[in-house]
C-alpha positions in Angstrom: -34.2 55.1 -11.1 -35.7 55.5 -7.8 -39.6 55.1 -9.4 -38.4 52.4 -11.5 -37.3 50.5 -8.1 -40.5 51.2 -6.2 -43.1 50.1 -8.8 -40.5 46.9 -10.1 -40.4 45.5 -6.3 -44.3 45.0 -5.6 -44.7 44.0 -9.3 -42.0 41.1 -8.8 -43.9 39.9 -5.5 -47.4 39.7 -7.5 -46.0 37.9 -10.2 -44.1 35.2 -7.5 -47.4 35.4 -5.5 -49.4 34.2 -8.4 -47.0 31.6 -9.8 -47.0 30.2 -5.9 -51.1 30.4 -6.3 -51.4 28.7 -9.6 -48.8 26.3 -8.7 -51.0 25.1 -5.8 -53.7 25.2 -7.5 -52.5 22.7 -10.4 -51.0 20.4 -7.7 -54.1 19.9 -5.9 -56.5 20.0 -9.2 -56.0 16.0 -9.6 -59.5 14.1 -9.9 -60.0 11.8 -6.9 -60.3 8.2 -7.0 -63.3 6.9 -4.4 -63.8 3.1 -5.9 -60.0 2.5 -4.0 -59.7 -1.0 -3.0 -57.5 -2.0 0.2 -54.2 -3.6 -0.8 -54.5 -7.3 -0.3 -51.4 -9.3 1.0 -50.5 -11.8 -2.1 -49.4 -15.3 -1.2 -46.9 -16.1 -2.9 -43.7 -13.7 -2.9 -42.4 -12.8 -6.9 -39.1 -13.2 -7.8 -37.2 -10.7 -10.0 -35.2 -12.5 -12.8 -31.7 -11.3 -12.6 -30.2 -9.5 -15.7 -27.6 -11.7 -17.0 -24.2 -10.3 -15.9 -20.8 -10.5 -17.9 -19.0 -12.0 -15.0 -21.6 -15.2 -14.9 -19.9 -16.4 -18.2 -16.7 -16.7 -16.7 -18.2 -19.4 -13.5 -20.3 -21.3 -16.9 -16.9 -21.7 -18.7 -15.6 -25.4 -19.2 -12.1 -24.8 -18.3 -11.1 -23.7 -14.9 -7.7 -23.1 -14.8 -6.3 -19.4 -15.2 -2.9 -19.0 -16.6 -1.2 -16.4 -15.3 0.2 -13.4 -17.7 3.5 -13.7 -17.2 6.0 -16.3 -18.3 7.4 -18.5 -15.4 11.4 -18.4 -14.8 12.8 -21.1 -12.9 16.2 -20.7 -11.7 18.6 -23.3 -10.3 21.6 -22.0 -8.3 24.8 -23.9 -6.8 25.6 -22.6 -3.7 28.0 -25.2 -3.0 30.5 -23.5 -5.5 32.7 -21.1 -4.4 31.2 -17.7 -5.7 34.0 -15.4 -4.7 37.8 -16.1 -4.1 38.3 -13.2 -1.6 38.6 -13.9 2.0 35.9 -13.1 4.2 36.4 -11.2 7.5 33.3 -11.6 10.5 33.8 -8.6 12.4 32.4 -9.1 15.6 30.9 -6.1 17.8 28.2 -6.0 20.7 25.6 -3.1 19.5 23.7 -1.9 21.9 20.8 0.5 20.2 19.8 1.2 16.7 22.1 4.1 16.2 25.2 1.8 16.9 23.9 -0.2 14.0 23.2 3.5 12.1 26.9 4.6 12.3 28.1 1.1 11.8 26.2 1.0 8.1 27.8 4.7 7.8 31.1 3.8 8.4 31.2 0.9 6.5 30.0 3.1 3.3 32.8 5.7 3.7 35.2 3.0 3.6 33.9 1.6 0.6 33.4 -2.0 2.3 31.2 -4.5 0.8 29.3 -6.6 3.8 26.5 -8.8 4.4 24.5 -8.3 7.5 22.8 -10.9 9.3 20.1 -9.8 12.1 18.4 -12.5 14.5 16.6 -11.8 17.6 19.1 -9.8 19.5 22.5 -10.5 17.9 24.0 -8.7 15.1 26.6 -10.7 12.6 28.8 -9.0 10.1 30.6 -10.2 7.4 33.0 -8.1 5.3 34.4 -8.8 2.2 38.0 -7.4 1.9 41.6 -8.0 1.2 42.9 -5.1 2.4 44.0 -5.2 6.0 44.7 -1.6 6.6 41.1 -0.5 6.0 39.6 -3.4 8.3 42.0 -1.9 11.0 40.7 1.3 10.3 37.3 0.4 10.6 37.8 -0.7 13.6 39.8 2.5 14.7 36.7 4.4 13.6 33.8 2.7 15.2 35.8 3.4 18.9 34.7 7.0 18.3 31.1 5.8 18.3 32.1 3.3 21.2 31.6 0.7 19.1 33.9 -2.0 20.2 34.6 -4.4 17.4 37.1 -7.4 16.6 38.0 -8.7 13.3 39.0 -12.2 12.6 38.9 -14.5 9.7 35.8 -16.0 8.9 35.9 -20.1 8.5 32.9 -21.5 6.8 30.5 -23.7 9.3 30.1 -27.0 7.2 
């Protein structure tokens, strides 16, 4: 194994030595040119013609609106109907930071209250839609654990 290692290495490096030496030799081998003219500058500059493109067809087309590929739904609501018969309760509560408005939300989900919230710059209106007395009153028992100070009174429309 040992002789077959020491003649194989120097036998590999003539082999890559000629390869280098021939490939030289062929790159180098090309026949010169001597009747080389200078490059003159040309006068006028040669535009490429463009390849017509699929999208061109679509500025060339005679009609130029686009439909869109959805139908269109128009709806028409009355909002001057009553939509609901329950009475409406505003409760009424100064919040001071976002997790007063956080256990608010929370509160209102474990007592199962439907409610519309209404946020402008810093003021906070709540509107709750309930019959049921009792759990308004103890909404309002539950928020003083959060220090959440709130009032409930009926809510009169503003027309």
């Amino acid at each position: 194994m040992k002789t077959i290692i020491k003649w194989l290495t120097p036998i590999i490096s003539i082999g890559v030595a000629v390869f280098i030496l021939f490939f030289l030799i062929s790159i180098n081998s090309s026949p010169k040119n001597n009747n080389i003219e200078p490059i003159s500058l040309a006068d006028e500059i040669v535009k490429k013609q463009s390849k017509p493109v699929w999208l061109d067809s679509f500025s060339k087309n005679s009609v130029k609106s686009y439909s869109y590929p959805i139908n269109e739904v128009y709806l028409e609501i009355d909002l001057d109907e009553k939509i609901t018969n329950t009475i409406r309760y505003e409760l009424s509560a100064s919040l001071l930071d976002q997790y007063q408005l956080f256990c608010l939300k929370e509160e209102l989900k474990r007592h199962k209250l439907r409610y519309n919230l209404k946020k402008s710059n810093n003021r906070v209106e709540l509107f709750i839609y309930s019959q049921n007395k009792k759990s308004l009153n103890s909404l309002v028992e539950a928020l003083k654990d959060y220090k959440i100070f709130a009032k409930i009174k009926r809510y009169k429309d503003k027309k």
